[in-house]
N, CA, C and O atoms as a printed pandas DataFrame, in Angstrom:
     atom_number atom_name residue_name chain_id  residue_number  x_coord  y_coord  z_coord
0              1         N          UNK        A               1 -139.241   65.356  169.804
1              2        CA          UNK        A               1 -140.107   64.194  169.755
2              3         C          UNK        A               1 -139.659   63.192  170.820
3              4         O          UNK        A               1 -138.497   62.794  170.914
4              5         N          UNK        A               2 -140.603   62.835  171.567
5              6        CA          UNK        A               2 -140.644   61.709  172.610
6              7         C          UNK        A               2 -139.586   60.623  172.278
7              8         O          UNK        A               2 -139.434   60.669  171.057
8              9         N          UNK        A               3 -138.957   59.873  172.697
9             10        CA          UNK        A               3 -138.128   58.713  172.656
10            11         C          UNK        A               3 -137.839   57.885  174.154
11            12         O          UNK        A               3 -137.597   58.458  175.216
12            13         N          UNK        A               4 -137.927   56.405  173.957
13            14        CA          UNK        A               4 -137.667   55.408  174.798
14            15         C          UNK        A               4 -136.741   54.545  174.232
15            16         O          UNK        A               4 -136.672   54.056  173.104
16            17         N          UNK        A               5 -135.883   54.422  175.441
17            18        CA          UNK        A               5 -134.834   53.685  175.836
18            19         C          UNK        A               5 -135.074   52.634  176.941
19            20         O          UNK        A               5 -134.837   52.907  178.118
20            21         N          UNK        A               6 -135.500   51.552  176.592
21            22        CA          UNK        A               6 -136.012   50.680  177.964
22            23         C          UNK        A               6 -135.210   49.910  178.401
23            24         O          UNK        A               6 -134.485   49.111  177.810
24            25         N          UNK        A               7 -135.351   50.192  179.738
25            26        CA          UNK        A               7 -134.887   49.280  180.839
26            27         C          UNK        A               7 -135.023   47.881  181.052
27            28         O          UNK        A               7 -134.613   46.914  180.409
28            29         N          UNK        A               8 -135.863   48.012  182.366
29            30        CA          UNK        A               8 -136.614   46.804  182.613
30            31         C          UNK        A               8 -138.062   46.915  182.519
31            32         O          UNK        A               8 -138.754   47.826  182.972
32            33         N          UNK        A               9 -138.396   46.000  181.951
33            34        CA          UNK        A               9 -139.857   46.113  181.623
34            35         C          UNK        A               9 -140.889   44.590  182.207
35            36         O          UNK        A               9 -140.607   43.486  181.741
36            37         N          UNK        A              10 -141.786   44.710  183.006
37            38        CA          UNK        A              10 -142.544   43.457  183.345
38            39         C          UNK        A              10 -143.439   43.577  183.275
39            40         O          UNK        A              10 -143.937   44.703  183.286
40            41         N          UNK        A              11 -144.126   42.494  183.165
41            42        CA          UNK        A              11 -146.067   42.423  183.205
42            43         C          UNK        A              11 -146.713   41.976  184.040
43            44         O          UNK        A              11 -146.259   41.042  184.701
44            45         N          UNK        A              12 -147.981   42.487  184.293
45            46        CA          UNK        A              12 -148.700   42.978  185.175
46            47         C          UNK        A              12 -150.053   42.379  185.028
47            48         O          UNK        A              12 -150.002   41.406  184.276
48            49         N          UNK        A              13 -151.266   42.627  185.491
49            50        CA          UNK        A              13 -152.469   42.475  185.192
50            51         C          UNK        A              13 -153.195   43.568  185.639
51            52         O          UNK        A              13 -153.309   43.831  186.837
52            53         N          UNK        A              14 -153.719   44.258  184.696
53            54        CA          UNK        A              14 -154.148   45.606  184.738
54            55         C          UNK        A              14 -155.661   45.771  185.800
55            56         O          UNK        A              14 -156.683   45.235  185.372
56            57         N          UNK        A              15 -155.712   46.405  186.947
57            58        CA          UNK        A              15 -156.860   46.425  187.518
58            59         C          UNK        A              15 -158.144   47.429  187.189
59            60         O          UNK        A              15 -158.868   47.770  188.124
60            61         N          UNK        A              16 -158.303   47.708  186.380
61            62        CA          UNK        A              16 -159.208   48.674  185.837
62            63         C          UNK        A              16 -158.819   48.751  183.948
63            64         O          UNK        A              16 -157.920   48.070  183.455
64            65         N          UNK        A              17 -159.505   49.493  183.313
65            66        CA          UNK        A              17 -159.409   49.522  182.099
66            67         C          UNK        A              17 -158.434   50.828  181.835
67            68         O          UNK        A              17 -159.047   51.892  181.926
68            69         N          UNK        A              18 -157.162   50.936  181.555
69            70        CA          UNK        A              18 -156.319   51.717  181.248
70            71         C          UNK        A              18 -155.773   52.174  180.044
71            72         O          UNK        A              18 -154.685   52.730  179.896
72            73         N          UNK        A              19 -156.952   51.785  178.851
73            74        CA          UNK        A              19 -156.780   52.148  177.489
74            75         C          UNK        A              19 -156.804   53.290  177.328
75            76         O          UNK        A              19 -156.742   53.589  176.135
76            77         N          UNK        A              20 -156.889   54.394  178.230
77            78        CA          UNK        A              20 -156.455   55.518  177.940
78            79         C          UNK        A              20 -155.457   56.433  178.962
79            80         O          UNK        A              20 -155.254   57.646  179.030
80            81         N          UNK        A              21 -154.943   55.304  179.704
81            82        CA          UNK        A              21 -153.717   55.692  180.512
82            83         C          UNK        A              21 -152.579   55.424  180.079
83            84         O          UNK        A              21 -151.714   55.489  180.952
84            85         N          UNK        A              22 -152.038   54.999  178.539
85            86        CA          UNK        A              22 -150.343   55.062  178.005
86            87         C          UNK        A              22 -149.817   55.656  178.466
87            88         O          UNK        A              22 -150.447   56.705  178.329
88            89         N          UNK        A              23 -148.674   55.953  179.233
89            90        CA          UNK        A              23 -147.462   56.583  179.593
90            91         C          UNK        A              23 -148.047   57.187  180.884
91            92         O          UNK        A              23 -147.603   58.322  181.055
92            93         N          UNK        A              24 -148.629   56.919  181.539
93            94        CA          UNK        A              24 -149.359   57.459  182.946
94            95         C          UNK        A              24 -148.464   56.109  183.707
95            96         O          UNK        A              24 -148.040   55.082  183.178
96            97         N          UNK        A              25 -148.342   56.737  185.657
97            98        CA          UNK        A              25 -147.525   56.215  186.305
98            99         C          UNK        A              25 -148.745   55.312  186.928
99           100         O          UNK        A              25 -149.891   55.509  187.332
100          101         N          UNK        A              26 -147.822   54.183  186.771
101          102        CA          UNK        A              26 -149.414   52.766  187.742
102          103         C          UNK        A              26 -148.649   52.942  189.263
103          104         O          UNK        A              26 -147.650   53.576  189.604
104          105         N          UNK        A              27 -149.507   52.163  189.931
105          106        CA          UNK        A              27 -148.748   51.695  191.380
106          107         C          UNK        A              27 -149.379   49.930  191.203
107          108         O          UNK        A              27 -150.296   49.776  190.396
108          109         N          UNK        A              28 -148.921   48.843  191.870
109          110        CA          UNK        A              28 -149.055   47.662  192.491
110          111         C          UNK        A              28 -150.082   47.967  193.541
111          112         O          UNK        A              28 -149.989   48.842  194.402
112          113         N          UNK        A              29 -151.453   46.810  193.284
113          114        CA          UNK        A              29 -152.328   46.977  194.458
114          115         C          UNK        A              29 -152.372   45.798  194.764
115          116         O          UNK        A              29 -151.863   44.832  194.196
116          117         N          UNK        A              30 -153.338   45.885  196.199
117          118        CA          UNK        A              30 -153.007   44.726  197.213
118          119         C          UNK        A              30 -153.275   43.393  196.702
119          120         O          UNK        A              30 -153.065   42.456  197.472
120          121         N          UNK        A              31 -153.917   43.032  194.945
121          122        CA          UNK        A              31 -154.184   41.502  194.448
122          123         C          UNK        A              31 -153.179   41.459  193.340
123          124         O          UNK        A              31 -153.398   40.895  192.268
124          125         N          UNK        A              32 -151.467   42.413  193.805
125          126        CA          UNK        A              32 -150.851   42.286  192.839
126          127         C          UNK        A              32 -150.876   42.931  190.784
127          128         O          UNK        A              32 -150.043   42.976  189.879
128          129         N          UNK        A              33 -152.043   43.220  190.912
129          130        CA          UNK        A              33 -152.732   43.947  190.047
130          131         C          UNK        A              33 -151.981   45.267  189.645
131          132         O          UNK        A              33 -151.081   45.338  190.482
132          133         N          UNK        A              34 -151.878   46.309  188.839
133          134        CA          UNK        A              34 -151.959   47.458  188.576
134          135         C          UNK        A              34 -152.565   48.831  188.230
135          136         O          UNK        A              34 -153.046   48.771  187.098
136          137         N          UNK        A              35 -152.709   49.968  188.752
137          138        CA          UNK        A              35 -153.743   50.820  188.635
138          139         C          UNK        A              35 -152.802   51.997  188.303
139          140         O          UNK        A              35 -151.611   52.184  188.556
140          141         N          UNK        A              36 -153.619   52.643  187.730
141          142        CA          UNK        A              36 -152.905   54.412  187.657
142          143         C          UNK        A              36 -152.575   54.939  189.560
143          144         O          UNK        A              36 -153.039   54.523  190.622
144          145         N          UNK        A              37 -151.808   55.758  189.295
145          146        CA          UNK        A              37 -151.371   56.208  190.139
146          147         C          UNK        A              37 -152.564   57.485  190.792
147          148         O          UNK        A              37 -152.827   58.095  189.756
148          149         N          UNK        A              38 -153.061   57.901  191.482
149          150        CA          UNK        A              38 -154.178   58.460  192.321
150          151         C          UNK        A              38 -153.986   59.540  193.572
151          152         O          UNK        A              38 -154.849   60.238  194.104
152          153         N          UNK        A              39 -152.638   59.450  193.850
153          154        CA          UNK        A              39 -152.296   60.340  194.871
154          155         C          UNK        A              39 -150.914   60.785  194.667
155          156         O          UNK        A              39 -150.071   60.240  193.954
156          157         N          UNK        A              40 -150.777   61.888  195.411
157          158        CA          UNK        A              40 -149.129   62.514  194.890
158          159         C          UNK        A              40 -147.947   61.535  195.372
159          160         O          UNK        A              40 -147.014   61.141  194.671
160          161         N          UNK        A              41 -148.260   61.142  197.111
161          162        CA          UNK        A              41 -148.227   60.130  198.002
162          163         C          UNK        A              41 -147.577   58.796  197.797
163          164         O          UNK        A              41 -146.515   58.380  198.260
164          165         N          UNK        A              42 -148.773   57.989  196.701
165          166        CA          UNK        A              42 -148.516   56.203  195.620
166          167         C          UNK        A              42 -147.153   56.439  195.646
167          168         O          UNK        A              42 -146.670   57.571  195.663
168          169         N          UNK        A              43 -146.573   55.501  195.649
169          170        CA          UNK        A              43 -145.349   55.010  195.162
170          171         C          UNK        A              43 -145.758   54.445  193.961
171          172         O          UNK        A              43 -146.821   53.830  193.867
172          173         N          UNK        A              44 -144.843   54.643  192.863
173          174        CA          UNK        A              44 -145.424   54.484  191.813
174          175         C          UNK        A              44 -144.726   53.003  191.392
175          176         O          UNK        A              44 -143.967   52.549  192.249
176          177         N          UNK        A              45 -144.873   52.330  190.361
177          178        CA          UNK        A              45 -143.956   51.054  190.350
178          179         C          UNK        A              45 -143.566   51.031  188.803
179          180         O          UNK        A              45 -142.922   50.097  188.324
180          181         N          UNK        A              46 -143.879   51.815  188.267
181          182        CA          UNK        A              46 -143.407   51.856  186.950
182          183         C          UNK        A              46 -144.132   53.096  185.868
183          184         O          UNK        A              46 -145.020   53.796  186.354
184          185         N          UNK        A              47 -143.836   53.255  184.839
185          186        CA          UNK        A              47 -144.603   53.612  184.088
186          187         C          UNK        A              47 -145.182   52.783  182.975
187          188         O          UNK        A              47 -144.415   52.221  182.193
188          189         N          UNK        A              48 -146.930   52.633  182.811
189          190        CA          UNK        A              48 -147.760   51.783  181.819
190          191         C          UNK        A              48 -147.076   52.086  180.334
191          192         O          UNK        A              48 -146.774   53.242  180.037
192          193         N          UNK        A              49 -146.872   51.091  179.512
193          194        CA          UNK        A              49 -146.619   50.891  177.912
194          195         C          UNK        A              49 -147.078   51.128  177.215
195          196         O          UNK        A              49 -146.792   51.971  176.363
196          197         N          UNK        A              50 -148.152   50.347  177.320
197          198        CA          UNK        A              50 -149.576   49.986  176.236
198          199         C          UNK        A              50 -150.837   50.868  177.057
199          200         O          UNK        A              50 -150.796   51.942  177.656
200          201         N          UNK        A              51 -152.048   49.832  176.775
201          202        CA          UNK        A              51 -153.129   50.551  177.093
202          203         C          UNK        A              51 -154.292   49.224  176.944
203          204         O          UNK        A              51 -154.899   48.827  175.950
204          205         N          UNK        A              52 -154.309   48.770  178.296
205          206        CA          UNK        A              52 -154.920   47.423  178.470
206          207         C          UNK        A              52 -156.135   47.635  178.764
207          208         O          UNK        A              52 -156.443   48.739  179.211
208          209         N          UNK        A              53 -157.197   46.539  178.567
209          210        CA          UNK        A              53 -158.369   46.615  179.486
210          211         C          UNK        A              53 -158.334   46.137  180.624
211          212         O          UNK        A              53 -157.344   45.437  180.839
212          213         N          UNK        A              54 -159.231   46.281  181.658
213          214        CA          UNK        A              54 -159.281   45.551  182.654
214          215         C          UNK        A              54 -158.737   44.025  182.509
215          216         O          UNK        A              54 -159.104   43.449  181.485
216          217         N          UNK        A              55 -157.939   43.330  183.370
217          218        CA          UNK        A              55 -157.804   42.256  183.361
218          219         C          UNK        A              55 -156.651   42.075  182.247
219          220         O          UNK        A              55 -155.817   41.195  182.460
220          221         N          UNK        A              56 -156.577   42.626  181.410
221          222        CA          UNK        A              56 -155.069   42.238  180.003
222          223         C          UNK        A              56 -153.640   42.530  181.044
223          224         O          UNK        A              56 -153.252   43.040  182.095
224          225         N          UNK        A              57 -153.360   41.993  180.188
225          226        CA          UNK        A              57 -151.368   42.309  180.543
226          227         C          UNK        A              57 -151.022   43.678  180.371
227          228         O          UNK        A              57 -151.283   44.116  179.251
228          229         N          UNK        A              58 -150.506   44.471  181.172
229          230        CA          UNK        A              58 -149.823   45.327  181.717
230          231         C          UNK        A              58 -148.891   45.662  181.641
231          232         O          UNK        A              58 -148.328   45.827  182.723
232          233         N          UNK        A              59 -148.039   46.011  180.302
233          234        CA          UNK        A              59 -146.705   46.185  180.241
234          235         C          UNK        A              59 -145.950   47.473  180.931
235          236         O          UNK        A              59 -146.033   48.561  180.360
236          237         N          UNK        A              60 -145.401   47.382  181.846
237          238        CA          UNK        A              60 -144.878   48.255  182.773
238          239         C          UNK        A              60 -143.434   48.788  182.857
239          240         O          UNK        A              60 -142.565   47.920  182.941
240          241         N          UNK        A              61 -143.087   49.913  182.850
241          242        CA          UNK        A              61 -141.075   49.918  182.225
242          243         C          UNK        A              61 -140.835   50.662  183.619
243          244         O          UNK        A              61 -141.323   51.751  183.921
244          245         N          UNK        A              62 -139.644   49.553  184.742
245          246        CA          UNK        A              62 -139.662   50.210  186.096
246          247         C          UNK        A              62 -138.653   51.015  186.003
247          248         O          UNK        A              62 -138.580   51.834  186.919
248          249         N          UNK        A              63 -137.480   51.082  184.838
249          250        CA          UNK        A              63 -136.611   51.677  184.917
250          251         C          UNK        A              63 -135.860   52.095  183.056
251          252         O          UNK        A              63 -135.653   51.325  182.117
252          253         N          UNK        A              64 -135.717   53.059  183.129
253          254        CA          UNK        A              64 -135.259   53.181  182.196
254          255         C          UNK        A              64 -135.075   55.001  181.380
255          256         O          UNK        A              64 -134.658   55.964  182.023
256          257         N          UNK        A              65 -135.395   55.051  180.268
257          258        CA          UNK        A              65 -136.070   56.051  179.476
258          259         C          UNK        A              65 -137.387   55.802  178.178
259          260         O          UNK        A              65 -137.658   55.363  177.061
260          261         N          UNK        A              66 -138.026   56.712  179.810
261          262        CA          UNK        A              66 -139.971   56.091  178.851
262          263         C          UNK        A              66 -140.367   57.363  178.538
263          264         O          UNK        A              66 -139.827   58.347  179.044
264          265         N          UNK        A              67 -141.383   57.440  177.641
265          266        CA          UNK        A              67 -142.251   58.022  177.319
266          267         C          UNK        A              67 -143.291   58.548  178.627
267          268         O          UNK        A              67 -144.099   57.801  179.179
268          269         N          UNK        A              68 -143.113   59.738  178.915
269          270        CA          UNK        A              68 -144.248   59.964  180.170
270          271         C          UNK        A              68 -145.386   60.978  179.558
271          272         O          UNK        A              68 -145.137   61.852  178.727
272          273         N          UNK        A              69 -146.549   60.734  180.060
273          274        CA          UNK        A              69 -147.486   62.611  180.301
274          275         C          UNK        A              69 -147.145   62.928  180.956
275          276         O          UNK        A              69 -146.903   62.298  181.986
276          277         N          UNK        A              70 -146.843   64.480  180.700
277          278        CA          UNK        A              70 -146.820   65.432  181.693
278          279         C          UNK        A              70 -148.220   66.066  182.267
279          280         O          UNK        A              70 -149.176   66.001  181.495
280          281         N          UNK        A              71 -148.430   66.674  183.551
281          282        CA          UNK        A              71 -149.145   66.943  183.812
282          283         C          UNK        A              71 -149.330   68.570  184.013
283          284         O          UNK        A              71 -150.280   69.295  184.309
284          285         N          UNK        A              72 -148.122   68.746  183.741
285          286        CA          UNK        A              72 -147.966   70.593  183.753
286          287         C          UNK        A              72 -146.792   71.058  182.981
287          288         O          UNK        A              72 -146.045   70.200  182.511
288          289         N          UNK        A              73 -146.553   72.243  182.803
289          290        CA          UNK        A              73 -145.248   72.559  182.158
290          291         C          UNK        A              73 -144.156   72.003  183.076
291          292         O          UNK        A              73 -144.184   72.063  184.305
292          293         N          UNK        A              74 -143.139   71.424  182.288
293          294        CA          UNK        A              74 -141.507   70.999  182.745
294          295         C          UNK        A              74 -140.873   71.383  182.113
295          296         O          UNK        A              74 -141.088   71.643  180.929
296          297         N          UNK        A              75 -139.644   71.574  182.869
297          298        CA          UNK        A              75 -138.382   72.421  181.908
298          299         C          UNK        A              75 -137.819   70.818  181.951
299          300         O          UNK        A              75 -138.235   69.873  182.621
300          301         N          UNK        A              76 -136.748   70.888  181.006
301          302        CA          UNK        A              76 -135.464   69.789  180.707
302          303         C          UNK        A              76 -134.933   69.904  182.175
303          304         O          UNK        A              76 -135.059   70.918  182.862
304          305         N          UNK        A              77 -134.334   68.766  182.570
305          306        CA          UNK        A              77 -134.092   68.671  183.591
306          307         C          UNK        A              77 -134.277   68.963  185.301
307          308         O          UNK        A              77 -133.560   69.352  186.223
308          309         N          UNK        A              78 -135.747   68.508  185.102
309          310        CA          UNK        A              78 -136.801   68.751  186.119
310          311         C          UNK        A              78 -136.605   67.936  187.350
311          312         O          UNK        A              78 -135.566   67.352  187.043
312          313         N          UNK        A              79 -136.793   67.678  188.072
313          314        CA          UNK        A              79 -137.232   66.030  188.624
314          315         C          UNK        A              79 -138.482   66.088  188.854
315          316         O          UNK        A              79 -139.101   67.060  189.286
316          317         N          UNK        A              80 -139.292   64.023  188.295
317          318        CA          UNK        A              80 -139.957   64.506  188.534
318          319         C          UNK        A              80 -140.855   63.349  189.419
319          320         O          UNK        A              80 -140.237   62.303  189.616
320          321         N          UNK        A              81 -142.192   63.412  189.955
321          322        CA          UNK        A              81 -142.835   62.585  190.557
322          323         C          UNK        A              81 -144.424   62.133  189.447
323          324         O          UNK        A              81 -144.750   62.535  188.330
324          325         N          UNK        A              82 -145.028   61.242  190.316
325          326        CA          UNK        A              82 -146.329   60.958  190.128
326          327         C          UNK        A              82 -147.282   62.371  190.567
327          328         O          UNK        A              82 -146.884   62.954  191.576
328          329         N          UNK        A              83 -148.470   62.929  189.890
329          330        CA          UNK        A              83 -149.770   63.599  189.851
330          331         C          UNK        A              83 -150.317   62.862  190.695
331          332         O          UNK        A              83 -149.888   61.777  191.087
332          333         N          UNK        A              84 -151.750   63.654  191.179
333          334        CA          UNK        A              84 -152.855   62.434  191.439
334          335         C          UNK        A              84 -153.288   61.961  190.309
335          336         O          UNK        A              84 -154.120   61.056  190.374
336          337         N          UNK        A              85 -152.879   62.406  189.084
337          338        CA          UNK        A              85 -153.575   61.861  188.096
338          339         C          UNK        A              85 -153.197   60.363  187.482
339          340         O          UNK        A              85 -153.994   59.684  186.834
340          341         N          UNK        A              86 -151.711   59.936  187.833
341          342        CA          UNK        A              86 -150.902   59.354  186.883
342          343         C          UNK        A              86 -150.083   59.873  186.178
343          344         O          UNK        A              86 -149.326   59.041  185.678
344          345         N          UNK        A              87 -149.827   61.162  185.828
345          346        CA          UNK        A              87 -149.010   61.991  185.085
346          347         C          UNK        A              87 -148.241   62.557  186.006
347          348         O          UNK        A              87 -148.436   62.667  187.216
348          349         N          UNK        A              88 -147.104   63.007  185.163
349          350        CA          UNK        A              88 -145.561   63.108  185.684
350          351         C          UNK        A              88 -145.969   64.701  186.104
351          352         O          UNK        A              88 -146.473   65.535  185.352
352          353         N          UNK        A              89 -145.632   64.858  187.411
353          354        CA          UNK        A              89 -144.947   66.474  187.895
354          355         C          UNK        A              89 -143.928   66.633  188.529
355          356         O          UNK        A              89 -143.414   65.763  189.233
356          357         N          UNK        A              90 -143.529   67.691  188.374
357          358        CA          UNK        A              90 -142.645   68.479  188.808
358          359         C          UNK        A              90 -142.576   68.224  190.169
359          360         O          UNK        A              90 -143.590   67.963  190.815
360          361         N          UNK        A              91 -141.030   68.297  190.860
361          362        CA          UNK        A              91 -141.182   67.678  192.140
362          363         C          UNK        A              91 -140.018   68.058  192.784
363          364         O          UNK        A              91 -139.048   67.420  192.375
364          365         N          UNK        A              92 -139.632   69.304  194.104
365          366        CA          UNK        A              92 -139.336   69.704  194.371
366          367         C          UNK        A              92 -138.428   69.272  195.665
367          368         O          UNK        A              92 -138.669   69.575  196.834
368          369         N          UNK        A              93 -137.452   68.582  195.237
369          370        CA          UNK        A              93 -136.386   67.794  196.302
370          371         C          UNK        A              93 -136.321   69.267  197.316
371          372         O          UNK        A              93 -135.890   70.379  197.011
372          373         N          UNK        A              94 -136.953   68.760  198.678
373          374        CA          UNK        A              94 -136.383   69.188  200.150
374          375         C          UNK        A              94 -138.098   69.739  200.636
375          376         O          UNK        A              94 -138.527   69.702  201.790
376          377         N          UNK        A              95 -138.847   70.217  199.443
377          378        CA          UNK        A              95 -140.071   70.571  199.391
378          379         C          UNK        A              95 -141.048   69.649  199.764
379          380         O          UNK        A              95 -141.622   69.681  200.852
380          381         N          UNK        A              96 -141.286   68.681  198.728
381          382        CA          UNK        A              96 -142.145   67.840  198.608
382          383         C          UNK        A              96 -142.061   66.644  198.973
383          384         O          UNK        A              96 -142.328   65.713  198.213
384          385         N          UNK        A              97 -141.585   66.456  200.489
385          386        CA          UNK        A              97 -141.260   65.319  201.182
386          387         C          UNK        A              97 -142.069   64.250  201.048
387          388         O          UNK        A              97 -141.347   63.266  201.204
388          389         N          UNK        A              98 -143.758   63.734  200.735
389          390        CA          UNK        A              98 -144.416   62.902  200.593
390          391         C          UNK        A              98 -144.351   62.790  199.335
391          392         O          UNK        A              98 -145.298   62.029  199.140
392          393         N          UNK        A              99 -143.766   63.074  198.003
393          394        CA          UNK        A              99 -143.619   62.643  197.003
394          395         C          UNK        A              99 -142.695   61.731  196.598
395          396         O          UNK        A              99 -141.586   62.111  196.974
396          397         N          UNK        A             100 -142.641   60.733  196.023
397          398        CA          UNK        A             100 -141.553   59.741  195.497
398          399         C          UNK        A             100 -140.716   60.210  194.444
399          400         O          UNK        A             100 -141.066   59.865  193.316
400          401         N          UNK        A             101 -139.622   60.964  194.549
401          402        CA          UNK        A             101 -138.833   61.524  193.258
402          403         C          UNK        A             101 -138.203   60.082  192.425
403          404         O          UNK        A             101 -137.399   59.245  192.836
404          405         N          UNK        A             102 -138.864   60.173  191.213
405          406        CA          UNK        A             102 -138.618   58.767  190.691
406          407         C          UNK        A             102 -137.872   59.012  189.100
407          408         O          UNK        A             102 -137.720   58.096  188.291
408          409         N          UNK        A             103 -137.480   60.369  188.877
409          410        CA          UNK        A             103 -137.376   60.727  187.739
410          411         C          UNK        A             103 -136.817   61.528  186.936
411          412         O          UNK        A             103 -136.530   62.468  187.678
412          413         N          UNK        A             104 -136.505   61.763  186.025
413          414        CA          UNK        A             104 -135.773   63.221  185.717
414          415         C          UNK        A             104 -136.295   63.660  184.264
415          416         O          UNK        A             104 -135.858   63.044  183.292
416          417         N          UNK        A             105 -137.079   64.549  184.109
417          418        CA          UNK        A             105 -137.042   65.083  182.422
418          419         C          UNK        A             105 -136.005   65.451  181.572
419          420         O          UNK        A             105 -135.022   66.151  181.813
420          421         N          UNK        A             106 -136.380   64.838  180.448
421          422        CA          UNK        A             106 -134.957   64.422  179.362
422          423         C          UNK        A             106 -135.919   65.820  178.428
423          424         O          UNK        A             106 -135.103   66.315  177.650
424          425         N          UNK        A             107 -137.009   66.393  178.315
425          426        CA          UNK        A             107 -137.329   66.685  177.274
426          427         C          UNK        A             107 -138.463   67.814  178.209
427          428         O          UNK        A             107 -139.011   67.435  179.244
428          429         N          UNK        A             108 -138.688   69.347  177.567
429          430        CA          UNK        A             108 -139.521   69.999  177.899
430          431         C          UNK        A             108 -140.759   69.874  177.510
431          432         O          UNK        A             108 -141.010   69.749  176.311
432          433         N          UNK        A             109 -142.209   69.891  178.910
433          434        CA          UNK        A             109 -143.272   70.033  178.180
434          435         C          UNK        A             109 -143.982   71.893  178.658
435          436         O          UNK        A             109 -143.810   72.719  179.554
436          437         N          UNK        A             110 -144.721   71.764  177.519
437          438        CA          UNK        A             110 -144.951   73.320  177.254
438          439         C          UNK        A             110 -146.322   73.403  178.250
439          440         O          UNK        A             110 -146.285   74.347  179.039
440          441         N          UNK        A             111 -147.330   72.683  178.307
441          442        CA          UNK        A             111 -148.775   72.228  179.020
442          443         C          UNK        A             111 -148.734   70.440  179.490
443          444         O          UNK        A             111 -148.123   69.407  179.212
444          445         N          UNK        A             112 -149.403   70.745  180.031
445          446        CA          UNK        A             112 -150.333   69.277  180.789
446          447         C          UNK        A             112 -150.687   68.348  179.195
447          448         O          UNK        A             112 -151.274   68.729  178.182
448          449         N          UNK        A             113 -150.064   67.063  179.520
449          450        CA          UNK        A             113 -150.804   66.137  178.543
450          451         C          UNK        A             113 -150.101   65.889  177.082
451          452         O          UNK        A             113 -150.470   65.430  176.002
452          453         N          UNK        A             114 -148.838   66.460  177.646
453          454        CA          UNK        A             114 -147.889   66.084  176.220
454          455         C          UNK        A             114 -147.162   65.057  176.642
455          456         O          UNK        A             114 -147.303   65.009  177.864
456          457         N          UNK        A             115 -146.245   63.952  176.167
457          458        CA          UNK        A             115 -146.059   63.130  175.897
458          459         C          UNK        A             115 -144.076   63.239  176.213
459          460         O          UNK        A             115 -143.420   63.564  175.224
460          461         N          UNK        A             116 -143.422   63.011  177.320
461          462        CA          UNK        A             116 -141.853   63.616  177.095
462          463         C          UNK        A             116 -140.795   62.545  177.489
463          464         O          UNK        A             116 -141.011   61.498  178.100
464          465         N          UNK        A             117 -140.051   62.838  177.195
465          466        CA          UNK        A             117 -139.110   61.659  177.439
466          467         C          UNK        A             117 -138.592   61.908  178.987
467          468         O          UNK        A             117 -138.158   62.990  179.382
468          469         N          UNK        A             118 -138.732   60.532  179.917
469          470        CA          UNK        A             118 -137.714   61.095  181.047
470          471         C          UNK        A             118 -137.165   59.744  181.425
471          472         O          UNK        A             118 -137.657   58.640  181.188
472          473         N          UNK        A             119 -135.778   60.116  182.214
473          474        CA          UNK        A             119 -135.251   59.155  183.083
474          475         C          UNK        A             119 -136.064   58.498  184.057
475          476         O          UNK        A             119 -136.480   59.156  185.011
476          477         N          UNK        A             120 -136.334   57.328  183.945
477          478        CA          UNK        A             120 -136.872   56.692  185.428
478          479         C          UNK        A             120 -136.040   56.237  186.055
479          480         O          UNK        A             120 -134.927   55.964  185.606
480          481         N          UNK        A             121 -136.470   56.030  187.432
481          482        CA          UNK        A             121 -136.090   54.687  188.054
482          483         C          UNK        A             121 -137.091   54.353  189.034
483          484         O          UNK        A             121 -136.679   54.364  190.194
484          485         N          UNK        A             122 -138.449   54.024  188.838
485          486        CA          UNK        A             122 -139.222   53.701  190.009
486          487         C          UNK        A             122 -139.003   52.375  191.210
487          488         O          UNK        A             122 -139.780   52.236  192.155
488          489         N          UNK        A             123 -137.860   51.506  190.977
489          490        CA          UNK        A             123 -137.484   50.524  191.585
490          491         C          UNK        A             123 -136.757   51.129  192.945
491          492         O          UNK        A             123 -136.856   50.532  194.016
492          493         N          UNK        A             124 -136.129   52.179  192.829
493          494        CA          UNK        A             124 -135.365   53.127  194.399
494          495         C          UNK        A             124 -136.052   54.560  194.118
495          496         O          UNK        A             124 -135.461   55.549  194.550
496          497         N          UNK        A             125 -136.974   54.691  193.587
497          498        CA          UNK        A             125 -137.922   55.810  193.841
498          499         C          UNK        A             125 -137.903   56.150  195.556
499          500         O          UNK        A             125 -138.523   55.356  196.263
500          501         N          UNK        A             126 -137.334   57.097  196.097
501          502        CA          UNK        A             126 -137.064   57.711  197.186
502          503         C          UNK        A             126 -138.127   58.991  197.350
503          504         O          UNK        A             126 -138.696   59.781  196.597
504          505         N          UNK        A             127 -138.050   58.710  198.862
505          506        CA          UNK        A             127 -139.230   60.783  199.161
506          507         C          UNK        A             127 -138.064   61.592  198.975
507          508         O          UNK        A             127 -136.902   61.252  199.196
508          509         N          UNK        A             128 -138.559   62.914  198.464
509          510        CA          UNK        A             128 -137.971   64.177  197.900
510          511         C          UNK        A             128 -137.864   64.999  199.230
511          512         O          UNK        A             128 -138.131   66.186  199.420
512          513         N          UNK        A             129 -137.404   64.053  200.093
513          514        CA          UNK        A             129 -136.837   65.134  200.964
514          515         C          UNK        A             129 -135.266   65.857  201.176
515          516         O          UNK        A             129 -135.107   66.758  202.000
């Protein structure tokens, strides 16, 4: 079962309606705002808490142990990045040089869309080269 250990956590103002993005990776856009994450690419700036509407507060955890989706199967001790979706993948240090390795899985997911515990740190989120 999923578990969080939080870090640092700040708020945001959500740029779109993200009531069904909980535990999906946001990025910071250019009015300061927050959005799901959209490209493998985003630097991500945290992972979302809650599940705001457009315009609500944005609780965001940049570092710590959060609750993520996965977006595909992960083994325990993965590393991992942002999807285009917002969801956590798998992320292949030396491979996947345009990805931001921001992460590490604490917990295996079996499919896309389960719910797992991982290490963050999106604050020195580095490319996986």
């Amino acid at each position: 079962m999923a578990y969080e250990l939080p870090g640092q956590v700040a708020t945001f103002t959500a740029a779109a309606d993200l009531s069904a993005k909980q535990y999906y990776f946001v990025k910071i856009t250019a009015d300061n705002t927050v959005n799901v994450c959209a490209a493998v690419t985003d630097i991500p700036i945290g992972v979302l808490q809650n599940a705001p509407a457009s315009g609500e507060a944005a609780s965001v955890m940049l570092y710590g142990i959060s609750k993520v989706s996965a977006n595909e199967a992960v083994a325990v001790g993965s590393n991992i990045g942002t999807g285009d979706d917002g969801q956590a993948d798998v992320v292949a240090a030396g491979t996947d040089t345009t990805v931001r390795l921001v992460g590490q899985a604490l917990e295996a997911a079996s499919a896309a869309g389960e719910i797992i515990s991982c290490a963050i740190n999106c604050i020195n989120g580095a490319r996986a080269a």
